[in-house]
NUGUKE-358430 format. One line per field, with one value per atom (N, C-alpha, C, O): z, y, x; atom name. Coordinates in Angstrom, 3 decimals. Layout:
N
z = (Z, ...)
y = (Y, ...)
x = (X, ...)
atom = (CA, ...)
# end
This chain:
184
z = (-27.521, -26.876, -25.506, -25.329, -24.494, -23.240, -22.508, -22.355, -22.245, -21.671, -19.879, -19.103, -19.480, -18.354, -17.684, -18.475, -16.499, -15.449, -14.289, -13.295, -14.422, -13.427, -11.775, -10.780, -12.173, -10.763, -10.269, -10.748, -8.637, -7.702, -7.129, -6.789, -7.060, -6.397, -7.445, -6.979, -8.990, -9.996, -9.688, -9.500, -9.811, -9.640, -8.853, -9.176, -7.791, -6.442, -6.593, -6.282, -7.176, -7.698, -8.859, -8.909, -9.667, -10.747, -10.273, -11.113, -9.079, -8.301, -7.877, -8.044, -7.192, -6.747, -7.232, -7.281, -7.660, -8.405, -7.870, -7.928, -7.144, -6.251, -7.003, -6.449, -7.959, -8.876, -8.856, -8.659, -9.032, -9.257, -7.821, -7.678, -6.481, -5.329, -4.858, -4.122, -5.276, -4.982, -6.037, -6.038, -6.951, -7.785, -7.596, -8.486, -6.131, -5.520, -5.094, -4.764, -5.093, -4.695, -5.375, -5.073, -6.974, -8.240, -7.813, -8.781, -6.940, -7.012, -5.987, -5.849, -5.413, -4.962, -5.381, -4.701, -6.929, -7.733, -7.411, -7.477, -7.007, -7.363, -8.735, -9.733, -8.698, -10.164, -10.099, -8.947, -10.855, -10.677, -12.009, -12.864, -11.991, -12.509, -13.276, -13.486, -13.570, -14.148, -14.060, -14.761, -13.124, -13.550, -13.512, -12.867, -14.567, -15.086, -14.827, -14.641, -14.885, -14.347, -15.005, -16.123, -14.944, -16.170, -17.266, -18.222, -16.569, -17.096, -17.595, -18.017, -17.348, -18.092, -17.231, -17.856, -15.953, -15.118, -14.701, -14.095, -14.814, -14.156, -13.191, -13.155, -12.472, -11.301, -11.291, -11.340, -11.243, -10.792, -9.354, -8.350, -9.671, -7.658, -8.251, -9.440, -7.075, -6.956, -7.379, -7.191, -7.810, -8.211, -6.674, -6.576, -5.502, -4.262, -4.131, -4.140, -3.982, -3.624, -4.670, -4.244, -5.847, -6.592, -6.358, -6.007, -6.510, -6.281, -4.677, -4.293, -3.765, -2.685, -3.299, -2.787, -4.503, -5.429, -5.906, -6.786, -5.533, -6.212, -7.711, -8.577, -7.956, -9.685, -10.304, -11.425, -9.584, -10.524, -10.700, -11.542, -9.241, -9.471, -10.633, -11.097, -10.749, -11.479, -13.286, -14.307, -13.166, -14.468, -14.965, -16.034, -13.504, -14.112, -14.765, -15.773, -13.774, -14.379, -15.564, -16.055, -16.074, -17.567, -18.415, -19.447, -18.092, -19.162, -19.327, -20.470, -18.279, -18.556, -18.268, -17.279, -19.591, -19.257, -19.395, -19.551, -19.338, -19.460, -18.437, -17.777, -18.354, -17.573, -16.775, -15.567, -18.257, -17.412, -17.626, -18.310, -17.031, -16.142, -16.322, -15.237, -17.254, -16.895, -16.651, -17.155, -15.477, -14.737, -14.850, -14.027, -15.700, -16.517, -15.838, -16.414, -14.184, -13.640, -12.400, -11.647, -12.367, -11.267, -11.945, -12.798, -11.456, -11.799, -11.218, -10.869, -11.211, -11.198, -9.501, -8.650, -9.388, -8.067, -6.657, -5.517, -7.357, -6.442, -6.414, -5.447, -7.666, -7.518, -6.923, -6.369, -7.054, -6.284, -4.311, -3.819, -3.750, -2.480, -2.508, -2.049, -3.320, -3.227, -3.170, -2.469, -4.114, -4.278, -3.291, -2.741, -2.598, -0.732, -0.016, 0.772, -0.090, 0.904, 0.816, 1.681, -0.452, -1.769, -0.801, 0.375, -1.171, -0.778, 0.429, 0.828, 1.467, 3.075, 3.355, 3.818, 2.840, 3.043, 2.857, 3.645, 1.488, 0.997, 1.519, 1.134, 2.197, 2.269, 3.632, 4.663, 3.303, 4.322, 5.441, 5.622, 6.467, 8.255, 8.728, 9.882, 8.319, 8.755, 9.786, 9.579, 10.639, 11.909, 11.786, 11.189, 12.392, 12.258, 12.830, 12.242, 14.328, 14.760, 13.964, 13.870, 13.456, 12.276, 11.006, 10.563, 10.859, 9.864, 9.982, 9.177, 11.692, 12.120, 12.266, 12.299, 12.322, 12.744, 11.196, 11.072, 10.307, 9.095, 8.116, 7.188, 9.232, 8.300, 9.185, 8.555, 10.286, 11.182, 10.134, 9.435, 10.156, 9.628, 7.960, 7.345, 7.328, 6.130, 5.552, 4.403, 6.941, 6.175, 7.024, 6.808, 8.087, 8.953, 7.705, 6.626, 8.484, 7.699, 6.532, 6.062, 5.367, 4.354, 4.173, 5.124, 2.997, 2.740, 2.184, 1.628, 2.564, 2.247, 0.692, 0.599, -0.279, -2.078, -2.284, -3.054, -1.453, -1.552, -0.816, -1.448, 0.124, 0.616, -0.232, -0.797, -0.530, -1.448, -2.629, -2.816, -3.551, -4.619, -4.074, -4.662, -2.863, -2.116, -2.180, -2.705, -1.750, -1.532, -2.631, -2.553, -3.982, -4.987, -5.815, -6.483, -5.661, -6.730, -5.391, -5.693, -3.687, -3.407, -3.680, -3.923, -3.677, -4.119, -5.840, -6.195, -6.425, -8.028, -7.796, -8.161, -7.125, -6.867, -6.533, -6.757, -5.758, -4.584, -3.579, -3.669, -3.004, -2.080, -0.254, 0.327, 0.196, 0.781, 2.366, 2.946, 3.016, 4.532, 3.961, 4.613, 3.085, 2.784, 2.446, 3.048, 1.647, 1.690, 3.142, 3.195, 3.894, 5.201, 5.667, 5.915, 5.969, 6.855, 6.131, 6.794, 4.748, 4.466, 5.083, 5.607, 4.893, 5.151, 6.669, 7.184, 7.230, 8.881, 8.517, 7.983, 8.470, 8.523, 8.079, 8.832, 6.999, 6.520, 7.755, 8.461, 8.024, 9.137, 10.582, 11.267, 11.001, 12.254, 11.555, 12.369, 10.578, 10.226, 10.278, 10.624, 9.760, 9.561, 11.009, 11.260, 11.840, 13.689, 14.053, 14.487, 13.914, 14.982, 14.048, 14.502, 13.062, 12.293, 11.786, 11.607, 11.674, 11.148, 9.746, 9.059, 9.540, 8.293, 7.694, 7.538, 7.494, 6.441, 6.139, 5.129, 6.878, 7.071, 5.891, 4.725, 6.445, 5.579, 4.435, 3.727, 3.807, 2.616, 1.884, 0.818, 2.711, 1.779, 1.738, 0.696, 2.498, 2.459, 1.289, 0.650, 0.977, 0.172, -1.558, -2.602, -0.815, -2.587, -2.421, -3.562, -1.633, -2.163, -1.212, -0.020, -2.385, -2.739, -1.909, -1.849, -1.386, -0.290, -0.937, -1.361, -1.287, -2.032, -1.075, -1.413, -0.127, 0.821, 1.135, 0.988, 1.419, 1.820, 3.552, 4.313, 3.835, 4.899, 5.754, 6.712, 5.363, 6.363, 6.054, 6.810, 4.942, 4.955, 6.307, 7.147, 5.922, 6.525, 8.063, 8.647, 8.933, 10.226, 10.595, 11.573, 9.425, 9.952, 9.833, 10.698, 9.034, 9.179, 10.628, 11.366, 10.925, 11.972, 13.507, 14.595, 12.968, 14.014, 14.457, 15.335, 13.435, 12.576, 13.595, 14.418, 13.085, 13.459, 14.467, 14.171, 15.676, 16.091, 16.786, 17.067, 16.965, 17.379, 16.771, 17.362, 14.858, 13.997, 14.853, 15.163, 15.161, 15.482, 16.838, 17.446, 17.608, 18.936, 18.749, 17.937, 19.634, 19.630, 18.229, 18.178, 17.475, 16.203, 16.336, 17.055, 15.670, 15.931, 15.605, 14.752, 15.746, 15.433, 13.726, 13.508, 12.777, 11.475, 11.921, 12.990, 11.089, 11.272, 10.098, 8.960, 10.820, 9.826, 9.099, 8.305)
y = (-12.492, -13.713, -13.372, -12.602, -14.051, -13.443, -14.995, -16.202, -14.000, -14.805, -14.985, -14.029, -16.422, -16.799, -15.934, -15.586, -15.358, -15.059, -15.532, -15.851, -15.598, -16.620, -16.212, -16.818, -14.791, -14.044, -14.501, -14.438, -15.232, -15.050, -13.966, -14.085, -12.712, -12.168, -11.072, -10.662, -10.736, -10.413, -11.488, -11.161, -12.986, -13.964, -13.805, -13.695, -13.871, -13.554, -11.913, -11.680, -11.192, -10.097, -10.189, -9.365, -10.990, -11.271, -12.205, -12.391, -12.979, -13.835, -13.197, -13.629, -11.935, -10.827, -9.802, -8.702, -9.999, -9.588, -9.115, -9.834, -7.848, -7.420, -7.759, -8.379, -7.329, -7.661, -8.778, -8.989, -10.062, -11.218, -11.666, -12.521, -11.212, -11.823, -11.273, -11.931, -9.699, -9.047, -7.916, -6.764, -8.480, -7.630, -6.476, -5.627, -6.195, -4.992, -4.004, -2.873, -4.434, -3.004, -2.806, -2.776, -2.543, -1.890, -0.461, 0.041, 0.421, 1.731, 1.792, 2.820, 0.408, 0.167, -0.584, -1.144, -0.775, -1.597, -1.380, -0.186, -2.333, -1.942, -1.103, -0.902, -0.910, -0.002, -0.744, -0.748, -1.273, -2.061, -1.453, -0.809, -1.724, -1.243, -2.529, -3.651, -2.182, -3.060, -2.194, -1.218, -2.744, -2.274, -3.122, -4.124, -2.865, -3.610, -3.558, -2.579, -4.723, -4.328, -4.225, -4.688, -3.938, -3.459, -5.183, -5.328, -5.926, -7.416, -8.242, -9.374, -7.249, -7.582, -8.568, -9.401, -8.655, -8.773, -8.097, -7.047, -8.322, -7.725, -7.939, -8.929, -7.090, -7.244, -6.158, -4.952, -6.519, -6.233, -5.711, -6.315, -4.525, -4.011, -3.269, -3.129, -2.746, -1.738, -0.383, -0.199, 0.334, 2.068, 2.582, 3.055, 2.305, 2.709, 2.503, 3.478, 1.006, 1.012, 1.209, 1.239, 1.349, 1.619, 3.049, 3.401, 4.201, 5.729, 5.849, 6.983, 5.035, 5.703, 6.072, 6.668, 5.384, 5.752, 7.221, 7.239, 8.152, 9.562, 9.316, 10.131, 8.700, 8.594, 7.969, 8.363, 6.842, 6.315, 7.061, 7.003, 7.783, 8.439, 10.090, 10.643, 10.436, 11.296, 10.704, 11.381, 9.537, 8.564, 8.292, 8.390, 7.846, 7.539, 8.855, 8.969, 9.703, 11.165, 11.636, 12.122, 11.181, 11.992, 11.165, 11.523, 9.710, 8.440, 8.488, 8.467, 8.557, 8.868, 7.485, 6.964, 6.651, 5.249, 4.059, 2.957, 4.236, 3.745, 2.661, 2.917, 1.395, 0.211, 0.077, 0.041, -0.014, -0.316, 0.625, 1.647, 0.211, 1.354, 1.029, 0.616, 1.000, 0.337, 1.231, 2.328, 0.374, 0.980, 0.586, -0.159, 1.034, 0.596, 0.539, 0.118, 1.195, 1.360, 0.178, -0.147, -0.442, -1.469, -2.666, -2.846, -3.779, -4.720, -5.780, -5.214, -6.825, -7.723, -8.107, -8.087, -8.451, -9.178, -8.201, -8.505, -6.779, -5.884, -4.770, -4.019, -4.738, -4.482, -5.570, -5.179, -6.969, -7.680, -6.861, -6.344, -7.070, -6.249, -5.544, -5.756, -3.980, -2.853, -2.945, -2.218, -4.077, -4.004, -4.283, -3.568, -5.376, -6.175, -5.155, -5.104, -4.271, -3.142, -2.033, -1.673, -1.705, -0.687, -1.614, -1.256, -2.728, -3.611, -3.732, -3.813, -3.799, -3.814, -2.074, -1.751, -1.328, -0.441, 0.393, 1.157, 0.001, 0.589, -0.412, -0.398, -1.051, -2.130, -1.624, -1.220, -1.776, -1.514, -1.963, -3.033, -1.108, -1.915, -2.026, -2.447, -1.836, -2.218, -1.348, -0.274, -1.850, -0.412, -0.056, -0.714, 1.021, 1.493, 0.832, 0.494, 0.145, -0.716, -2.036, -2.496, -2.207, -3.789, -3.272, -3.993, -1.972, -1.769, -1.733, -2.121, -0.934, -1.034, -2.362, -2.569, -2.901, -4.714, -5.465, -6.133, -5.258, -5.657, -5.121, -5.555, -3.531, -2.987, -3.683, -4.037, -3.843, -4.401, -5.655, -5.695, -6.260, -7.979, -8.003, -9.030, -6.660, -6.646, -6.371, -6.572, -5.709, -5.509, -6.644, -6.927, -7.119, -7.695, -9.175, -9.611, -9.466, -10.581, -10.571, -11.708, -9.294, -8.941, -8.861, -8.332, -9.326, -9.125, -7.415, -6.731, -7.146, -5.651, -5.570, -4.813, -5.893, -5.763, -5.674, -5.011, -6.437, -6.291, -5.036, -4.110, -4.884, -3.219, -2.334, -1.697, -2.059, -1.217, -1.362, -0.343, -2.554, -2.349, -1.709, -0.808, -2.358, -1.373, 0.170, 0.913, 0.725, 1.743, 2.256, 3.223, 2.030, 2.584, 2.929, 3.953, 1.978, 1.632, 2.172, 2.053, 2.852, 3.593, 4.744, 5.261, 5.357, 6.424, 7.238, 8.396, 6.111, 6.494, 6.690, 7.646, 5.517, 5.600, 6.584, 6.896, 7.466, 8.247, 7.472, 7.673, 6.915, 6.168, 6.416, 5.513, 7.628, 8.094, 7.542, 7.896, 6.646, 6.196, 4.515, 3.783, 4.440, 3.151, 3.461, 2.708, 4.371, 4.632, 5.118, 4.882, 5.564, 6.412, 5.230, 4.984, 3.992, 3.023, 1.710, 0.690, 1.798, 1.062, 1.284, 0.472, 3.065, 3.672, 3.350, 2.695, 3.951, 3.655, 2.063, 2.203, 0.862, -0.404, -0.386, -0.854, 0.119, -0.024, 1.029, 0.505, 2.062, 2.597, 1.872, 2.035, 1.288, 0.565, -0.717, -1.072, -1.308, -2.290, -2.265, -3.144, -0.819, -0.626, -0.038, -0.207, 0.558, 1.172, 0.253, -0.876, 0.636, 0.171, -0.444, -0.480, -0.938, -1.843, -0.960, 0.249, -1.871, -1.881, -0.761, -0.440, -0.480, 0.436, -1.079, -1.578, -1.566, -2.831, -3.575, -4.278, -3.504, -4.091, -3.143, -3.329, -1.960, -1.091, -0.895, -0.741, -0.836, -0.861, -1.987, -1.922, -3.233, -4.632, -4.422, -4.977, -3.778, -4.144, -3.212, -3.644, -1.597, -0.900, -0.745, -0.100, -1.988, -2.156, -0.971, -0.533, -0.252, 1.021, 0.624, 0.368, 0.718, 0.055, 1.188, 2.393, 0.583, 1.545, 2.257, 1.621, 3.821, 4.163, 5.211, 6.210, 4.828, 5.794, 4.833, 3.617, 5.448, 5.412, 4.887, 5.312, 3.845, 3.604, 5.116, 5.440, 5.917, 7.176, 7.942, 8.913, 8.056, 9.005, 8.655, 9.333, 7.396, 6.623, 6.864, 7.399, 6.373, 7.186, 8.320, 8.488, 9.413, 10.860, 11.029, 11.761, 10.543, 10.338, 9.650, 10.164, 8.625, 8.058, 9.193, 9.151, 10.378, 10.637, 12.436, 13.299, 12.195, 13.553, 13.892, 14.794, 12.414, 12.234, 10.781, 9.898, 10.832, 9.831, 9.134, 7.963, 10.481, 10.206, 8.760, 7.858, 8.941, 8.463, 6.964, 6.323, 6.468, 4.757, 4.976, 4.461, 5.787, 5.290, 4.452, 4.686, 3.108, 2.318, 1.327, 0.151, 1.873, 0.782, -0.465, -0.462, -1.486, -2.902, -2.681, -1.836, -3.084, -2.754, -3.663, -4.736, -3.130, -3.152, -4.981, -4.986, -6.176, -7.555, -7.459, -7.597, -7.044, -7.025, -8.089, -7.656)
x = (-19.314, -18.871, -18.311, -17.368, -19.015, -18.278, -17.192, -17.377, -16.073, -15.241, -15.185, -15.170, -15.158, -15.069, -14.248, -13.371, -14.079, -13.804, -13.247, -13.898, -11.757, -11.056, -10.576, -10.178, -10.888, -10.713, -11.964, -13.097, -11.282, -12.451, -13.315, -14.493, -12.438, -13.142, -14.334, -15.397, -13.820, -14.368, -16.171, -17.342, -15.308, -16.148, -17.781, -18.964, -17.035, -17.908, -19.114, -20.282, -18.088, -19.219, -20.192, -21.105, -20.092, -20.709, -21.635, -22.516, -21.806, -22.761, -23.796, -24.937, -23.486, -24.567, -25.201, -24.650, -26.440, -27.170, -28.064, -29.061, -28.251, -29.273, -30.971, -31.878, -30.992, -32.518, -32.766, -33.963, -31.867, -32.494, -32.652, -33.527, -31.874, -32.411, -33.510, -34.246, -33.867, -35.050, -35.455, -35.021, -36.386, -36.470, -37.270, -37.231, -38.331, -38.474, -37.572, -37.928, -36.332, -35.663, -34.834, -33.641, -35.565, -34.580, -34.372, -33.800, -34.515, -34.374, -32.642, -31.981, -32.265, -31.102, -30.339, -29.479, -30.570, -29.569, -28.146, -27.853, -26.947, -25.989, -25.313, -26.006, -24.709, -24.144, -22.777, -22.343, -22.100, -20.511, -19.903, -20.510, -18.883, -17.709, -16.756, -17.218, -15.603, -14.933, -13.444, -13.175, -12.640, -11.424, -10.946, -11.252, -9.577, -8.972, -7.213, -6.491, -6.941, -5.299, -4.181, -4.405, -3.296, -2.335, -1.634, -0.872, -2.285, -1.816, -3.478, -3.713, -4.233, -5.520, -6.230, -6.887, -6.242, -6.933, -8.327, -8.111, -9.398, -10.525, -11.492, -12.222, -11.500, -12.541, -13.816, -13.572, -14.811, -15.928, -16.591, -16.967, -16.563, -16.664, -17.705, -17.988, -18.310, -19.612, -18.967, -17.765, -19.569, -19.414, -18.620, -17.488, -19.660, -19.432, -17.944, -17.192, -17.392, -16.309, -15.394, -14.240, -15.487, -14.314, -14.163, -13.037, -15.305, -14.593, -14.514, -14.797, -14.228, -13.500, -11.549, -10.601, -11.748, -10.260, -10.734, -11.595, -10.374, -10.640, -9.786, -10.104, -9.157, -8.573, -9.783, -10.105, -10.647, -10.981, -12.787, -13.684, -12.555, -13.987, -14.142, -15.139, -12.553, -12.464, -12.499, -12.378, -12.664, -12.179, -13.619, -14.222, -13.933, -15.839, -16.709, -17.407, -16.347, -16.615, -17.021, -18.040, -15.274, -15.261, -15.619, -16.186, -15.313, -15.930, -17.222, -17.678, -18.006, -19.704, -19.723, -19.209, -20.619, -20.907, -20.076, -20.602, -18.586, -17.895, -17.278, -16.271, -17.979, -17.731, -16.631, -16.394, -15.762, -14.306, -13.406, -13.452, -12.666, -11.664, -10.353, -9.944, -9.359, -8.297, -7.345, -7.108, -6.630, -5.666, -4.069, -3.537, -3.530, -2.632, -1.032, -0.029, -1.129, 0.299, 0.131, 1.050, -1.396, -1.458, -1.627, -2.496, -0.527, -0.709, -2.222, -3.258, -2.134, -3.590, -3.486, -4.375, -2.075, -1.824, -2.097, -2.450, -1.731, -1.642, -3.001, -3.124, -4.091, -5.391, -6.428, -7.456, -6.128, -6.600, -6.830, -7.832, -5.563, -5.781, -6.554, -7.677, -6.011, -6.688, -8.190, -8.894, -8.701, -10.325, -10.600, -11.437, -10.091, -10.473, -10.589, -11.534, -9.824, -9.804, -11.111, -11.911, -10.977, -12.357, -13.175, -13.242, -13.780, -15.287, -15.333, -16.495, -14.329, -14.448, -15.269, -16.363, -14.169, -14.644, -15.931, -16.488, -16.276, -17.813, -18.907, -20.077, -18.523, -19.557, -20.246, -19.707, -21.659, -23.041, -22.801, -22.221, -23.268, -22.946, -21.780, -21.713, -21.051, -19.520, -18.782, -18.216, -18.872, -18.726, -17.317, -16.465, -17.154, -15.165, -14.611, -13.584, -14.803, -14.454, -13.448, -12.310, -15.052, -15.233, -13.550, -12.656, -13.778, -12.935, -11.451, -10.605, -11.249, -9.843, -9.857, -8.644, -10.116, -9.782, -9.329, -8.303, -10.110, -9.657, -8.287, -7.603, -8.413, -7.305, -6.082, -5.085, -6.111, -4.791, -4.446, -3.434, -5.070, -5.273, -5.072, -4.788, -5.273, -4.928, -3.507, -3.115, -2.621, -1.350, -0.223, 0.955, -1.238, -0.374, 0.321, -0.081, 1.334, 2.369, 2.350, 2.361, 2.309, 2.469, 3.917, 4.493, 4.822, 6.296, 6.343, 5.484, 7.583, 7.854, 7.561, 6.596, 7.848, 7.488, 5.433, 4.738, 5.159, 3.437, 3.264, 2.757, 3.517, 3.413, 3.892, 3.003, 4.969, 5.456, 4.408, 3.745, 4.104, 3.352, 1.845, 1.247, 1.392, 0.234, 0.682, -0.147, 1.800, 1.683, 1.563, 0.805, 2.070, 2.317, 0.883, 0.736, -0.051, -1.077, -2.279, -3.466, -1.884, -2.631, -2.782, -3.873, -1.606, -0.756, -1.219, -1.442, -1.193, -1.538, -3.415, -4.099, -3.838, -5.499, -5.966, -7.135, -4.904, -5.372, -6.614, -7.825, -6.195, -7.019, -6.124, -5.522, -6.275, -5.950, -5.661, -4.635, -6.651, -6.798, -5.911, -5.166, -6.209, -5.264, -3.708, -2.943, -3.115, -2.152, -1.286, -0.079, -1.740, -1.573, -1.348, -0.168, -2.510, -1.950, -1.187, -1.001, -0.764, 0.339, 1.560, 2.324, 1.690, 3.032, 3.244, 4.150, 2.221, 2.630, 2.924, 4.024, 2.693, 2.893, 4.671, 5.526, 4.924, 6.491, 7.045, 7.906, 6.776, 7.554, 7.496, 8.505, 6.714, 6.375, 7.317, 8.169, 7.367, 8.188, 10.032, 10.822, 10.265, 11.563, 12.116, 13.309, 11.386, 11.536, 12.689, 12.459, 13.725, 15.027, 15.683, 16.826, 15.694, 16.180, 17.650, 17.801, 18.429, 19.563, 19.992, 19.022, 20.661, 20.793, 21.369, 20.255, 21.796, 21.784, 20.492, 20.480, 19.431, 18.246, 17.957, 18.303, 17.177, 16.888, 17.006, 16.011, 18.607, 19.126, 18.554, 17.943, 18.870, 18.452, 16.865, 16.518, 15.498, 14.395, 13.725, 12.765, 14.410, 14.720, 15.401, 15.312, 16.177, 17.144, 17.972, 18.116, 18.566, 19.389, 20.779, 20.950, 21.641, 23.046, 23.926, 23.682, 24.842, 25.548, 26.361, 27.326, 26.334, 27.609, 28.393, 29.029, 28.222, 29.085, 30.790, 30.910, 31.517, 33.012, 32.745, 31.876, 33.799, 33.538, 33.944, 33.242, 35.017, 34.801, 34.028, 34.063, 32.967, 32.096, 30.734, 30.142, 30.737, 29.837, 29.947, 29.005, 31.400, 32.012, 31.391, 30.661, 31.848, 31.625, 29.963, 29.482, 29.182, 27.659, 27.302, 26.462, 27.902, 27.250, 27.636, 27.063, 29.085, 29.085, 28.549, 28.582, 28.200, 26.972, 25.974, 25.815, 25.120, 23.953, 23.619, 22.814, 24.457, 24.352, 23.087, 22.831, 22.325, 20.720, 20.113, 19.521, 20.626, 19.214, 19.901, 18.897, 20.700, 21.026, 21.061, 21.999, 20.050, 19.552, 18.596, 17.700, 18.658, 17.831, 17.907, 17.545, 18.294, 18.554, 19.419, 20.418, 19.048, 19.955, 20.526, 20.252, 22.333, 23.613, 24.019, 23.457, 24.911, 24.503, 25.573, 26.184, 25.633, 26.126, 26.624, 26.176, 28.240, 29.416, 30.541, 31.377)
atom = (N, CA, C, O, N, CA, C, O, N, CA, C, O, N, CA, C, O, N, CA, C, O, N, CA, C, O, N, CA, C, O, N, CA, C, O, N, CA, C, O, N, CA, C, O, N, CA, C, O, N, CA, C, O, N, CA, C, O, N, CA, C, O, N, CA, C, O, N, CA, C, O, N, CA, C, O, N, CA, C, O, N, CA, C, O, N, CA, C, O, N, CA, C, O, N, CA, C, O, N, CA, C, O, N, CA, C, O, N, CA, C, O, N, CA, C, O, N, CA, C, O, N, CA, C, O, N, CA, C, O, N, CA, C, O, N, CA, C, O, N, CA, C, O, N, CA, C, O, N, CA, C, O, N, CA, C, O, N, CA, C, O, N, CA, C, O, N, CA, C, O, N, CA, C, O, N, CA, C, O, N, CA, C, O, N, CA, C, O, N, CA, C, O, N, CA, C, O, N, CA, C, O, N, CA, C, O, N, CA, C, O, N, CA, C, O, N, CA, C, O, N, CA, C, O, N, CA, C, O, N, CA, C, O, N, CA, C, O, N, CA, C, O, N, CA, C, O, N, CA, C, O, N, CA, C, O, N, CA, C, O, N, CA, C, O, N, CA, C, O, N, CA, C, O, N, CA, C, O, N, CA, C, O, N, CA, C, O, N, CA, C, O, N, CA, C, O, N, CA, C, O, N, CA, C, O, N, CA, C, O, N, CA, C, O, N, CA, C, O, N, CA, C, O, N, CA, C, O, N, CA, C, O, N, CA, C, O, N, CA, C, O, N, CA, C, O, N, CA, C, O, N, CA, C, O, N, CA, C, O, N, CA, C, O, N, CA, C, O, N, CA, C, O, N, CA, C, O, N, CA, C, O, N, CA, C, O, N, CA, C, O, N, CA, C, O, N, CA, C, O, N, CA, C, O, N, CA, C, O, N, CA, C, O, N, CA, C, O, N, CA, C, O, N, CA, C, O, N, CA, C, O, N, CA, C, O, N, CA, C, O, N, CA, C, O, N, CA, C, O, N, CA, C, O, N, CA, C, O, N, CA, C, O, N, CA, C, O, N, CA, C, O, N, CA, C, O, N, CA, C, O, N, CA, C, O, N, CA, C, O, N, CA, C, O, N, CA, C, O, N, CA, C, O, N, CA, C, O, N, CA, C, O, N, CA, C, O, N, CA, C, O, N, CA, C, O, N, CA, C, O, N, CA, C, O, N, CA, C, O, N, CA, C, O, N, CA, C, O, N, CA, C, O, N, CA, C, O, N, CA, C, O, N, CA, C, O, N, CA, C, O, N, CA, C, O, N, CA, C, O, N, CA, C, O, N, CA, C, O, N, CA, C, O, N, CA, C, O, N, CA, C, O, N, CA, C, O, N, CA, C, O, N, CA, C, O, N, CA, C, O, N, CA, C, O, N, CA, C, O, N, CA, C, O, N, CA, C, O, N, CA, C, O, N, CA, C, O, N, CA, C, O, N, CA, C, O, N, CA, C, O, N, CA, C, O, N, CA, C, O, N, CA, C, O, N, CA, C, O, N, CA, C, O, N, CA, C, O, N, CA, C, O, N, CA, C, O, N, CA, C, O, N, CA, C, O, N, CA, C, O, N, CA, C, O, N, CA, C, O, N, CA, C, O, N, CA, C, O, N, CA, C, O, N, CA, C, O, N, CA, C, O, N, CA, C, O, N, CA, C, O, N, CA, C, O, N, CA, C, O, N, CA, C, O, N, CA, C, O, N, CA, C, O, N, CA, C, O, N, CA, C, O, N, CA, C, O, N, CA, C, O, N, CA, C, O, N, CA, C, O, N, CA, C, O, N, CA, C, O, N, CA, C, O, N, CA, C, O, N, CA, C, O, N, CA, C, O)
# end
């Protein structure tokens, strides 16, 4: 019994069927995949773009014919992205150009918690040129910002002494060159 498919973008891959739009060029069948997300989400991507994930190409590996893939430390919301990124990337014709432009536009006006879950579930993927330019995005994000900024965009709870804190700031007074002043 097969169950409907509510992911669009799973969706959208299950539409394209290289054989039935041209059944002469079975020797370039896609090959697709199925991974799955730790909340039981699944998407459907090409072989191509799912092992630019070296986890999941080491996964296909040892599974042999094993469809799906589940990826049990990424949630649905946050393999959603990742695949956008997987299918931009493996996808035919797509000049580097074409690609820096999508990657700008892919992290741009993202909230800090979707980056972080990006970084995390690149990180576990090993999906290497995507992790690299999440991180630069959170460091280009956090550049000058406040050590209260930081803390709050971070979650990490201040346990310093206001004079420990003094003699830190007068430590290292470099790191709050150029940084916005903390709003006390």
């Amino acid at each position: 019994m097969a169950t409907e498919n509510k992911n669009p973008v799973a969706k959208s891959m299950e539409s394209k069927n290289p054989v039935a739009e041209n059944p002469e060029t079975e020797e370039k069948i896609m090959k697709t995949l199925i991974l799955r997300s730790s909340d039981g989400q699944e998407f459907v991507v090409s072989e191509a773009a799912a092992t630019l994930s070296v986890t999941v190409k080491n996964l296909v590996e040892d599974a042999g014919d094993g469809k799906v893939i589940t990826l049990a430390l990424v949630d649905g919301g946050t393999l959603a992205k990742v695949v956008t990124y997987l299918n931009k990337h493996a996808e035919d014709g797509v000049s580097e150009e074409e690609k820096r432009k999508f990657d700008k536009e892919f992290v741009s006006g993202e909230e800090m918690s979707v980056l972080f879950d990006v970084v995390s579930a690149a990180n576990f993927l090993d999906v290497k040129d995507l992790l690299a330019m999440v991180c630069e995005k959170i460091a280009d994000t956090m550049k000058d910002k406040s050590v209260k900024w930081v803390r709050k965009a971070f979650r990490v709870e201040n346990d310093f002494t206001p004079e420990e804190e003094e003699q830190i700031k007068q430590e290292f007074t470099w790191a709050w060159e150029g940084a916005e002043p903390d709003d006390d």
